[in-house]
mmCIF file of the N, C-alpha and C atoms, coordinates in Angstrom:
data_MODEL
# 
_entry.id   MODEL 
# 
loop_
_atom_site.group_PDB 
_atom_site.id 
_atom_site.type_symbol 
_atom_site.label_atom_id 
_atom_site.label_alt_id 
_atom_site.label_comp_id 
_atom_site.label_asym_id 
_atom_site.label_entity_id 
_atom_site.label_seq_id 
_atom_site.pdbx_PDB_ins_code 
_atom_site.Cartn_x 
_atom_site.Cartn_y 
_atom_site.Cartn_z 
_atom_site.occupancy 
_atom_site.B_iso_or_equiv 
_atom_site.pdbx_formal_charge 
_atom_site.auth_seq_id 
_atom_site.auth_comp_id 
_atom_site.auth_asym_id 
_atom_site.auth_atom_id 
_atom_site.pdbx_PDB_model_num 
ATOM 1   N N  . UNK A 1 1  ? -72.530 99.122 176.755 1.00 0.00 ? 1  UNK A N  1 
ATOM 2   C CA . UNK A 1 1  ? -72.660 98.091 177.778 1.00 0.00 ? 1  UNK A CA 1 
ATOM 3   C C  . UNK A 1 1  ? -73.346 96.848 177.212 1.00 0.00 ? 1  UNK A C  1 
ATOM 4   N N  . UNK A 1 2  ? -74.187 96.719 176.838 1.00 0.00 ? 2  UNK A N  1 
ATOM 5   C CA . UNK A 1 2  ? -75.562 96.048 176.034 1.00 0.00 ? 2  UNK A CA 1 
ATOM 6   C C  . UNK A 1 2  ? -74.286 95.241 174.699 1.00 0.00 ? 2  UNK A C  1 
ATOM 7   N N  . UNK A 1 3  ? -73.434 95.859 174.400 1.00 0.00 ? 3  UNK A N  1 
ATOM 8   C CA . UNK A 1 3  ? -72.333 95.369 172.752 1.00 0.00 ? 3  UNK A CA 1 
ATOM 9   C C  . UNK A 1 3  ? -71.827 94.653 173.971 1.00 0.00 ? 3  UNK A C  1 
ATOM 10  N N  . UNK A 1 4  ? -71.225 94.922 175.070 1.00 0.00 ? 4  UNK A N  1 
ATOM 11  C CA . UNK A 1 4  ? -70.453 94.062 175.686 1.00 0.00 ? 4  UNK A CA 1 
ATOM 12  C C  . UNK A 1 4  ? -70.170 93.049 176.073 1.00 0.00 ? 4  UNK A C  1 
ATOM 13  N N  . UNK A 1 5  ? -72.162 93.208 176.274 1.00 0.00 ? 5  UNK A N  1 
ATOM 14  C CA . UNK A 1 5  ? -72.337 91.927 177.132 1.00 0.00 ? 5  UNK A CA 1 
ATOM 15  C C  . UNK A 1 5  ? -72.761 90.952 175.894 1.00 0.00 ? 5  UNK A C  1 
ATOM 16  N N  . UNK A 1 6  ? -73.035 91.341 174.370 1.00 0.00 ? 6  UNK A N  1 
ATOM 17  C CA . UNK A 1 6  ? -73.601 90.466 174.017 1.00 0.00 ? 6  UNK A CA 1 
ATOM 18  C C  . UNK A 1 6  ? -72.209 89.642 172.925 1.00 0.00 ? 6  UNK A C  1 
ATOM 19  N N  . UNK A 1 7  ? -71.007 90.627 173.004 1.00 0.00 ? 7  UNK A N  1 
ATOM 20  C CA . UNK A 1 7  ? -69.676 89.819 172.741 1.00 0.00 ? 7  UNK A CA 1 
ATOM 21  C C  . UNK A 1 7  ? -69.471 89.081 173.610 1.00 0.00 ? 7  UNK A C  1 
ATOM 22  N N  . UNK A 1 8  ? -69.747 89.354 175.005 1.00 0.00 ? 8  UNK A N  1 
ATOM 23  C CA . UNK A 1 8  ? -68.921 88.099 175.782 1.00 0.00 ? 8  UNK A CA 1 
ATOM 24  C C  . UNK A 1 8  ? -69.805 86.558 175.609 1.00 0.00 ? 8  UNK A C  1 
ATOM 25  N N  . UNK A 1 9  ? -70.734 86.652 175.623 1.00 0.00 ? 9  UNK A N  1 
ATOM 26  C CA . UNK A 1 9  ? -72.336 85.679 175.402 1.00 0.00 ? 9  UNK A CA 1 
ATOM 27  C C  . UNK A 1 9  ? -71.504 85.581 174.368 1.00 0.00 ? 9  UNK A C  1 
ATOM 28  N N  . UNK A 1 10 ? -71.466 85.992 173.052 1.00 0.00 ? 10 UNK A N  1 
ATOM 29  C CA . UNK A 1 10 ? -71.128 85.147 171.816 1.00 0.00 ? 10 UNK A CA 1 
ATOM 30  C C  . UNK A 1 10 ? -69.735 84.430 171.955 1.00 0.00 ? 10 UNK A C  1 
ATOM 31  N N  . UNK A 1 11 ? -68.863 84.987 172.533 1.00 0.00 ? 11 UNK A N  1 
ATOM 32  C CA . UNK A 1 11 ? -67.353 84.268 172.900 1.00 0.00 ? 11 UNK A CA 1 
ATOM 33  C C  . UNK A 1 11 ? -67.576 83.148 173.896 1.00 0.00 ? 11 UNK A C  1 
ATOM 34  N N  . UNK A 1 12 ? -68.186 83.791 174.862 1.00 0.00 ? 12 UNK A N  1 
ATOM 35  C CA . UNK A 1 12 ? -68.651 82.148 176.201 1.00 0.00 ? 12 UNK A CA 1 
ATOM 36  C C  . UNK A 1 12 ? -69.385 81.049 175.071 1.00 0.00 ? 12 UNK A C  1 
ATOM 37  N N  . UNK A 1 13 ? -70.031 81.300 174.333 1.00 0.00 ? 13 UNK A N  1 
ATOM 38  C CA . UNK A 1 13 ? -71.291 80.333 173.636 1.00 0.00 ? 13 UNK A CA 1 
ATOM 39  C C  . UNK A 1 13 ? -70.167 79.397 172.784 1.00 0.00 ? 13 UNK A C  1 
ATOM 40  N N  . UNK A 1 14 ? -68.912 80.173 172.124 1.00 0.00 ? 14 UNK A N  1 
ATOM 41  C CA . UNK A 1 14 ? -68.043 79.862 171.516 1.00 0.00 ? 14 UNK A CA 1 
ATOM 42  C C  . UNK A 1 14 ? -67.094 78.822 172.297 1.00 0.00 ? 14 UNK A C  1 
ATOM 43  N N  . UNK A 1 15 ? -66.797 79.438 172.727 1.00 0.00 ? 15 UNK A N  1 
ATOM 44  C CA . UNK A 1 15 ? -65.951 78.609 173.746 1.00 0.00 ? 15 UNK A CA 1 
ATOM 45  C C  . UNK A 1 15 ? -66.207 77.496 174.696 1.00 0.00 ? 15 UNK A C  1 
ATOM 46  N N  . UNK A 1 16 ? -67.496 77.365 175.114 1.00 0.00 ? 16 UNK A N  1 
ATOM 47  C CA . UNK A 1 16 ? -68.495 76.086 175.730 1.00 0.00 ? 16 UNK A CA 1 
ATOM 48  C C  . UNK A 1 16 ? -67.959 75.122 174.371 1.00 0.00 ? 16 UNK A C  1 
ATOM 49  N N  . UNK A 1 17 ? -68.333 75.242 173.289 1.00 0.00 ? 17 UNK A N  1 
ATOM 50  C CA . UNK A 1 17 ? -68.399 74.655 171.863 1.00 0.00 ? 17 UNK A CA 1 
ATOM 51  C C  . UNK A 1 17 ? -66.698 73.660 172.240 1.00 0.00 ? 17 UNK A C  1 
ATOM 52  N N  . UNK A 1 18 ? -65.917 73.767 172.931 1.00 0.00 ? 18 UNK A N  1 
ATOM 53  C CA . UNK A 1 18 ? -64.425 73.309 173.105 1.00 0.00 ? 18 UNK A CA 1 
ATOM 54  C C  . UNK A 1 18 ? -64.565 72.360 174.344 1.00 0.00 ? 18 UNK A C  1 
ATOM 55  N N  . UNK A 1 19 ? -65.844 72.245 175.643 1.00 0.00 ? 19 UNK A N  1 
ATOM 56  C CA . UNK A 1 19 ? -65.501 71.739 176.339 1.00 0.00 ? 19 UNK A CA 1 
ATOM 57  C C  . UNK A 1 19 ? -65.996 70.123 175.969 1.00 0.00 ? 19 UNK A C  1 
ATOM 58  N N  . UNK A 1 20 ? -65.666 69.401 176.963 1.00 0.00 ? 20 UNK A N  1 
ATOM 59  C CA . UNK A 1 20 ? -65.880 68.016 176.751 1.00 0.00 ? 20 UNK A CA 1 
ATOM 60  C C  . UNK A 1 20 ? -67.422 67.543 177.009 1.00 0.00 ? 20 UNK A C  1 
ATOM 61  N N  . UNK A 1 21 ? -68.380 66.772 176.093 1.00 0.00 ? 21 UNK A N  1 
ATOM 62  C CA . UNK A 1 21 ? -69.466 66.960 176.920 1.00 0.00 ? 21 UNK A CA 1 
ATOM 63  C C  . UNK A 1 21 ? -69.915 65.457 176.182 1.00 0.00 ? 21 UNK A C  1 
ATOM 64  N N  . UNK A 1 22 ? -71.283 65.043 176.594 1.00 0.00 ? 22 UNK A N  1 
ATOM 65  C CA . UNK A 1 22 ? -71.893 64.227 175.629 1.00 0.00 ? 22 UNK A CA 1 
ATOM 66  C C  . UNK A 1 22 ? -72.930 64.466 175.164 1.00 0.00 ? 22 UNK A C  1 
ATOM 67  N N  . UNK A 1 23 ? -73.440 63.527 174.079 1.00 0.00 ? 23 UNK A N  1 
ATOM 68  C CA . UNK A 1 23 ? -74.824 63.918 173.482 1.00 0.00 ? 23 UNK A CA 1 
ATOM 69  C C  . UNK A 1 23 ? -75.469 64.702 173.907 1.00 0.00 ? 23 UNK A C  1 
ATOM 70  N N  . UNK A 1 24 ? -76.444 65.698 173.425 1.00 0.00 ? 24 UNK A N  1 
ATOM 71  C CA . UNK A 1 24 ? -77.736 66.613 173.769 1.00 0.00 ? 24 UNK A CA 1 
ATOM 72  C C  . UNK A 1 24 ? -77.088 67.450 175.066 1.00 0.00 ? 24 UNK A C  1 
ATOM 73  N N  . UNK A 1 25 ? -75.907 67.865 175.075 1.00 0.00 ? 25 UNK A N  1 
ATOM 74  C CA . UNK A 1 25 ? -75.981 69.038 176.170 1.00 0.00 ? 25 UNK A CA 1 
ATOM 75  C C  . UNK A 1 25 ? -75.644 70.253 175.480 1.00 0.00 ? 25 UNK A C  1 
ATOM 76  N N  . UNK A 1 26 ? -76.414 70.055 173.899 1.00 0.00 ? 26 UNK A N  1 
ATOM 77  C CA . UNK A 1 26 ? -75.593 71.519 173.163 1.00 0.00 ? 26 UNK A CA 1 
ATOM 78  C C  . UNK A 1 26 ? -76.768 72.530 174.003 1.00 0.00 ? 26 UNK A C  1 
ATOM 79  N N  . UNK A 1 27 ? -78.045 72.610 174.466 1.00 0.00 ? 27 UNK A N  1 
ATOM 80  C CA . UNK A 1 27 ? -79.279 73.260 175.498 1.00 0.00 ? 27 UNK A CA 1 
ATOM 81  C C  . UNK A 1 27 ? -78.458 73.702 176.602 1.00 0.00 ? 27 UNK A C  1 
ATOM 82  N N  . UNK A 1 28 ? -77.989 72.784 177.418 1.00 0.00 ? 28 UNK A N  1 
ATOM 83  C CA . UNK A 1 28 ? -77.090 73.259 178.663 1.00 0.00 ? 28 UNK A CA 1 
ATOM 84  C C  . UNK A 1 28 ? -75.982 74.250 178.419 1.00 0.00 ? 28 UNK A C  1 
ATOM 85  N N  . UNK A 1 29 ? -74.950 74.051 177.137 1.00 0.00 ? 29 UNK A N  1 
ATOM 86  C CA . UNK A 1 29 ? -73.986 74.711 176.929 1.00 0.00 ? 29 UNK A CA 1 
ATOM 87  C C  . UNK A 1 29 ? -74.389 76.373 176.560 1.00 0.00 ? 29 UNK A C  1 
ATOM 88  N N  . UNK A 1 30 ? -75.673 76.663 176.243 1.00 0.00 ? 30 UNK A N  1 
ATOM 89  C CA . UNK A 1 30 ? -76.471 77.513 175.923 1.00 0.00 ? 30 UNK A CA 1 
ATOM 90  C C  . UNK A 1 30 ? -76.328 78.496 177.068 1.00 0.00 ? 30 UNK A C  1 
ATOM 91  N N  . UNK A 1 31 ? -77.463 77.291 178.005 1.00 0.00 ? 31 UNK A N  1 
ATOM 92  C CA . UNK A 1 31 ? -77.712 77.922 179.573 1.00 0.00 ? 31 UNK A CA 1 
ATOM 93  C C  . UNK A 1 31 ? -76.365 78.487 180.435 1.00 0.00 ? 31 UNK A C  1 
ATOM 94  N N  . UNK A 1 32 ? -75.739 77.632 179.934 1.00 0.00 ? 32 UNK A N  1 
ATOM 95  C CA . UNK A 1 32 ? -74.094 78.034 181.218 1.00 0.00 ? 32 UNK A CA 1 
ATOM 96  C C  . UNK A 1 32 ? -73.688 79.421 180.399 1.00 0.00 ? 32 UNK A C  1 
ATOM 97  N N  . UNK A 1 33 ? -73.623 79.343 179.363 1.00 0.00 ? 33 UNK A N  1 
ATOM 98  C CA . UNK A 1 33 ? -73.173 80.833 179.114 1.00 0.00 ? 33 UNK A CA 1 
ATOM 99  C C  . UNK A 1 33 ? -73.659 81.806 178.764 1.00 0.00 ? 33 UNK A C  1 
ATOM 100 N N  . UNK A 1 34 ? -74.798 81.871 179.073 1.00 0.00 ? 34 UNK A N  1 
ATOM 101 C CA . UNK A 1 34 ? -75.738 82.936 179.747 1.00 0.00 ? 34 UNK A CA 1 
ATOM 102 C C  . UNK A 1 34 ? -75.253 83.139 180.579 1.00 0.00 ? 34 UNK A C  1 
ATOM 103 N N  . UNK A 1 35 ? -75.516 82.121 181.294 1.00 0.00 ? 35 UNK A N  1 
ATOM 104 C CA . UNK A 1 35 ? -75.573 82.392 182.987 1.00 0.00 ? 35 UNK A CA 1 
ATOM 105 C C  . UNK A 1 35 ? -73.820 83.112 183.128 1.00 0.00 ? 35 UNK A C  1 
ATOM 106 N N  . UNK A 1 36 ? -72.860 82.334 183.063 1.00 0.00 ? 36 UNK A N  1 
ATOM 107 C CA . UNK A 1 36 ? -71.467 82.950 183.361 1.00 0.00 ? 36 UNK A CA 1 
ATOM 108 C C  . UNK A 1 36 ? -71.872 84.313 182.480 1.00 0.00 ? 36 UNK A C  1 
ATOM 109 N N  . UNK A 1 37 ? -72.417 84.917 181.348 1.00 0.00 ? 37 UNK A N  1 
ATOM 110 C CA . UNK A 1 37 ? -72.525 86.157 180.658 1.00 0.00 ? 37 UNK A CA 1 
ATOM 111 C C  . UNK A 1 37 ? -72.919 86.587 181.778 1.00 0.00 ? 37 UNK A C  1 
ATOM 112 N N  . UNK A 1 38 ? -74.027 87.056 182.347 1.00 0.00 ? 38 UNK A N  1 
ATOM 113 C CA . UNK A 1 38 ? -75.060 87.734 183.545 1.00 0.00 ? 38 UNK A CA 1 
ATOM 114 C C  . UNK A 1 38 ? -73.934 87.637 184.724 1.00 0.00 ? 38 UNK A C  1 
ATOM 115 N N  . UNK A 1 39 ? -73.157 86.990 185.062 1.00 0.00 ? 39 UNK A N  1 
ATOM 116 C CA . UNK A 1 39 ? -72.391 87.106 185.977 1.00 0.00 ? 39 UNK A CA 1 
ATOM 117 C C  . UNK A 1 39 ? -71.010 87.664 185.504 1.00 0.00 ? 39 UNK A C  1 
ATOM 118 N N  . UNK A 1 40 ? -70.616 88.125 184.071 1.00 0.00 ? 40 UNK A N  1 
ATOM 119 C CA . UNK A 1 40 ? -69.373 89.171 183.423 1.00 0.00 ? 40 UNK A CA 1 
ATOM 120 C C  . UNK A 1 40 ? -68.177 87.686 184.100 1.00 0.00 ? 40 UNK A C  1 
ATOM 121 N N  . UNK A 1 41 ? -68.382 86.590 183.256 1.00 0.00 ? 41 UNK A N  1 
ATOM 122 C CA . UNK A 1 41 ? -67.308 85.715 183.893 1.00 0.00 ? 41 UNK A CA 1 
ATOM 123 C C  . UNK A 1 41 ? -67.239 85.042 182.458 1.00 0.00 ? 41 UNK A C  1 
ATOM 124 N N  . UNK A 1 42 ? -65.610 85.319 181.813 1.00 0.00 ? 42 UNK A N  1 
ATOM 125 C CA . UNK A 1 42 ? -65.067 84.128 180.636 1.00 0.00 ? 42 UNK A CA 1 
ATOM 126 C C  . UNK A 1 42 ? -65.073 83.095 180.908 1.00 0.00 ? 42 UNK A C  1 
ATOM 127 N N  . UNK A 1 43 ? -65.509 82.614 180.250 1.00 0.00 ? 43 UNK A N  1 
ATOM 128 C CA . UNK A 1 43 ? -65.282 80.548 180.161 1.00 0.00 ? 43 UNK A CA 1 
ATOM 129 C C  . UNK A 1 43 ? -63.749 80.330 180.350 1.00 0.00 ? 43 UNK A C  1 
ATOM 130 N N  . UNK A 1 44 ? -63.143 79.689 180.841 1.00 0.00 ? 44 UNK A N  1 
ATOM 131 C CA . UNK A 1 44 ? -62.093 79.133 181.103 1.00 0.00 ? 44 UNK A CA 1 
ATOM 132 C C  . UNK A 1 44 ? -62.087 77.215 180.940 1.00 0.00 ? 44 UNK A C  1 
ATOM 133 N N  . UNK A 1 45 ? -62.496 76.893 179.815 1.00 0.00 ? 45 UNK A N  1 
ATOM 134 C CA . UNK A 1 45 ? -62.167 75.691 178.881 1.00 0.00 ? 45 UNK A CA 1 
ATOM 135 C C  . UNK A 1 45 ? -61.124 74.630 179.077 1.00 0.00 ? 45 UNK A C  1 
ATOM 136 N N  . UNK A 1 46 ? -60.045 75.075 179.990 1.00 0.00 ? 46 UNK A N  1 
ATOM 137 C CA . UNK A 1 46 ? -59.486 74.103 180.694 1.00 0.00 ? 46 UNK A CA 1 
ATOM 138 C C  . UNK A 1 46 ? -59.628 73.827 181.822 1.00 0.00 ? 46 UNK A C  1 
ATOM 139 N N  . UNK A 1 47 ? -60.235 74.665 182.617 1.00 0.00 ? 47 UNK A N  1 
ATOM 140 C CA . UNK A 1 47 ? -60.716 74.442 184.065 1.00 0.00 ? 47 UNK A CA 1 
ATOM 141 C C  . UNK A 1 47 ? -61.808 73.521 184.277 1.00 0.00 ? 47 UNK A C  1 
ATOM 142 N N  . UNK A 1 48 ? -62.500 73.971 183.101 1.00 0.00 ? 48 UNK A N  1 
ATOM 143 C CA . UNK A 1 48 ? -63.963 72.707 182.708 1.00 0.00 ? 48 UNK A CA 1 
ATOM 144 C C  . UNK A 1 48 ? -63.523 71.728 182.907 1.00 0.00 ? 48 UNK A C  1 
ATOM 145 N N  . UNK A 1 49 ? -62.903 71.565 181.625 1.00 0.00 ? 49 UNK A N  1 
ATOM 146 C CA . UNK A 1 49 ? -62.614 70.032 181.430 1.00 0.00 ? 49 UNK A CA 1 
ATOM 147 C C  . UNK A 1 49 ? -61.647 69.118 182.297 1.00 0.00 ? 49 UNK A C  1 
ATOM 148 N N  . UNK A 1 50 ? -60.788 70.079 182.955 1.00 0.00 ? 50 UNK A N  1 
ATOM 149 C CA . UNK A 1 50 ? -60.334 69.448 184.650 1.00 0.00 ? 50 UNK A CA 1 
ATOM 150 C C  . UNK A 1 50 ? -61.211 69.004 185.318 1.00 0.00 ? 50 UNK A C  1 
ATOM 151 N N  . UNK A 1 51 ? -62.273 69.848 185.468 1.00 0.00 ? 51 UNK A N  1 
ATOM 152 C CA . UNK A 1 51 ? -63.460 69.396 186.245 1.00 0.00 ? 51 UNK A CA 1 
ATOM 153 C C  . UNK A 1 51 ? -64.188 68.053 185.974 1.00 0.00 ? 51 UNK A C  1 
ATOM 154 N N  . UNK A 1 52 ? -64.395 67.964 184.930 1.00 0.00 ? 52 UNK A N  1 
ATOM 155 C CA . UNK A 1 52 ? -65.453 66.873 183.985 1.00 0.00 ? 52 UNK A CA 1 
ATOM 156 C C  . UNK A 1 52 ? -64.233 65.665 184.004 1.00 0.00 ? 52 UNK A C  1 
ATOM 157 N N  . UNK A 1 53 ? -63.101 65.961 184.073 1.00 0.00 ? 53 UNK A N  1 
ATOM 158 C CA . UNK A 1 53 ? -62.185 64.360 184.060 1.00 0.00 ? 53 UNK A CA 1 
ATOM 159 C C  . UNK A 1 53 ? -62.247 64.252 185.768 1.00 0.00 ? 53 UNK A C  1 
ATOM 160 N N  . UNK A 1 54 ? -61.981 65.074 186.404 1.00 0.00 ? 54 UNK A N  1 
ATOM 161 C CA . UNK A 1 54 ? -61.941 64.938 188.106 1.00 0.00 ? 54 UNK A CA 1 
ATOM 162 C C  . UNK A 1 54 ? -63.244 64.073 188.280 1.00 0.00 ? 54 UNK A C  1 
ATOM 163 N N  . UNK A 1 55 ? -64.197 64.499 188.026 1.00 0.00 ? 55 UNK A N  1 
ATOM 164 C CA . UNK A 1 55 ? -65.484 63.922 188.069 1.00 0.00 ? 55 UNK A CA 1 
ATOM 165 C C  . UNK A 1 55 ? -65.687 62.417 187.632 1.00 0.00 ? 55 UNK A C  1 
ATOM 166 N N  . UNK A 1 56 ? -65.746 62.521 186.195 1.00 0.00 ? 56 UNK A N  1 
ATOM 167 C CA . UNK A 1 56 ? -65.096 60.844 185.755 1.00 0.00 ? 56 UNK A CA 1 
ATOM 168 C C  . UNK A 1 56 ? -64.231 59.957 186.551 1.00 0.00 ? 56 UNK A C  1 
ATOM 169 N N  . UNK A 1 57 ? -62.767 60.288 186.915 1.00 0.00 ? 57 UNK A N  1 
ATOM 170 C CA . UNK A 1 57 ? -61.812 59.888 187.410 1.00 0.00 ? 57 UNK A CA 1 
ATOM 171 C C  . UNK A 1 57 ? -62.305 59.269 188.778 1.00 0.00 ? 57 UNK A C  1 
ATOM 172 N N  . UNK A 1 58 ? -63.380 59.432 189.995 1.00 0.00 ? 58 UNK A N  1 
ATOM 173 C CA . UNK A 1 58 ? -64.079 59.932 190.830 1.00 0.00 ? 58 UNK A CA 1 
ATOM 174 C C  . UNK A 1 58 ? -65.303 59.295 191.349 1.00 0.00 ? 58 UNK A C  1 
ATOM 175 N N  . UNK A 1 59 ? -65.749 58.853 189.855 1.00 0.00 ? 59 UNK A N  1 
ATOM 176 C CA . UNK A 1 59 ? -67.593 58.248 190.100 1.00 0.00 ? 59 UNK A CA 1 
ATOM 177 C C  . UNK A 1 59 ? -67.769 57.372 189.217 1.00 0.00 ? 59 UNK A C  1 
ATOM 178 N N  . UNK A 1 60 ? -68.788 56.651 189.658 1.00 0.00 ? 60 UNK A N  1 
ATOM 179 C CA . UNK A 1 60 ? -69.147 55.404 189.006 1.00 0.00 ? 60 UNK A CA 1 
ATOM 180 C C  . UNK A 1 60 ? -69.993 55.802 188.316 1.00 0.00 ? 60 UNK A C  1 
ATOM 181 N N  . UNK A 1 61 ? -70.210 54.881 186.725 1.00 0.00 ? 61 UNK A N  1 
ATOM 182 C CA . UNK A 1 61 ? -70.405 55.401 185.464 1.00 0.00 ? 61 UNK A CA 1 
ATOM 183 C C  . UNK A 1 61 ? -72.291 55.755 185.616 1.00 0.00 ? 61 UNK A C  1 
ATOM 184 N N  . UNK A 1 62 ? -72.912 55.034 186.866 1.00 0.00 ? 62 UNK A N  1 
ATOM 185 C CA . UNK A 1 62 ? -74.259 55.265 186.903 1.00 0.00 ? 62 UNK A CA 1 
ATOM 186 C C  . UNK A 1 62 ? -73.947 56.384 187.882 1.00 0.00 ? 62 UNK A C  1 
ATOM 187 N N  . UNK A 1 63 ? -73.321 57.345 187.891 1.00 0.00 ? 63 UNK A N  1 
ATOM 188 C CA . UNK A 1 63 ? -73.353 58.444 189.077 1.00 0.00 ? 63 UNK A CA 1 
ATOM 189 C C  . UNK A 1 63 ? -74.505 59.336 188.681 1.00 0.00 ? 63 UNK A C  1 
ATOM 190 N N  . UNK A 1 64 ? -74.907 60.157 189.453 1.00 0.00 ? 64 UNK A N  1 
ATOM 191 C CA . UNK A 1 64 ? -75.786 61.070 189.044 1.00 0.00 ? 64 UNK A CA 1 
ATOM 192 C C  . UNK A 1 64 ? -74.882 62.157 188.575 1.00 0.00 ? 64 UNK A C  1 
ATOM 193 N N  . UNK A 1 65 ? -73.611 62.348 189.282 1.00 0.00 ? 65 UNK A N  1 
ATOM 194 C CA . UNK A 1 65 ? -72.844 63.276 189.040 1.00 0.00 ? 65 UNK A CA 1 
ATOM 195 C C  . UNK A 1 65 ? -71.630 63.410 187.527 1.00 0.00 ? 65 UNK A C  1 
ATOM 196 N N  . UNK A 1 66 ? -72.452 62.279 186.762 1.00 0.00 ? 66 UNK A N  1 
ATOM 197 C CA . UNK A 1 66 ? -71.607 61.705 185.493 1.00 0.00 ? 66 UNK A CA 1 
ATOM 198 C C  . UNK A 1 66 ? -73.073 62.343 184.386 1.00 0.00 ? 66 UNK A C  1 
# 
């Protein structure tokens, strides 16, 4: 159980490494895949980055949500 969880953590950690981000969120990319690890949930790397252009596409460049 313990090997399982700590392949999926190394594959999520991996795979964060693909989404779109800027400066200094390599800390956050850390935190999220933990967190999706503890919750047994794969990164899905195109859904992200749907998200993060929806967002852009969406808000003004001083958004909080940018």
């Amino acid at each position: 159980m313990i090997d399982n969880k700590l392949d999926l953590l190394i594959k999520n950690s991996n795979n964060l490494e693909n989404v779109k981000s800027t400066f200094g969120m390599g800390i956050f990319k850390r935190c999220n895949a933990l967190n999706l690890t503890l919750r047994n949930i794969d990164v899905d790397v195109e859904k992200i980055n749907n998200c993060i252009d929806l967002i852009k596409n969406n808000s003004s460049f001083f958004s909080n949500f940018r």
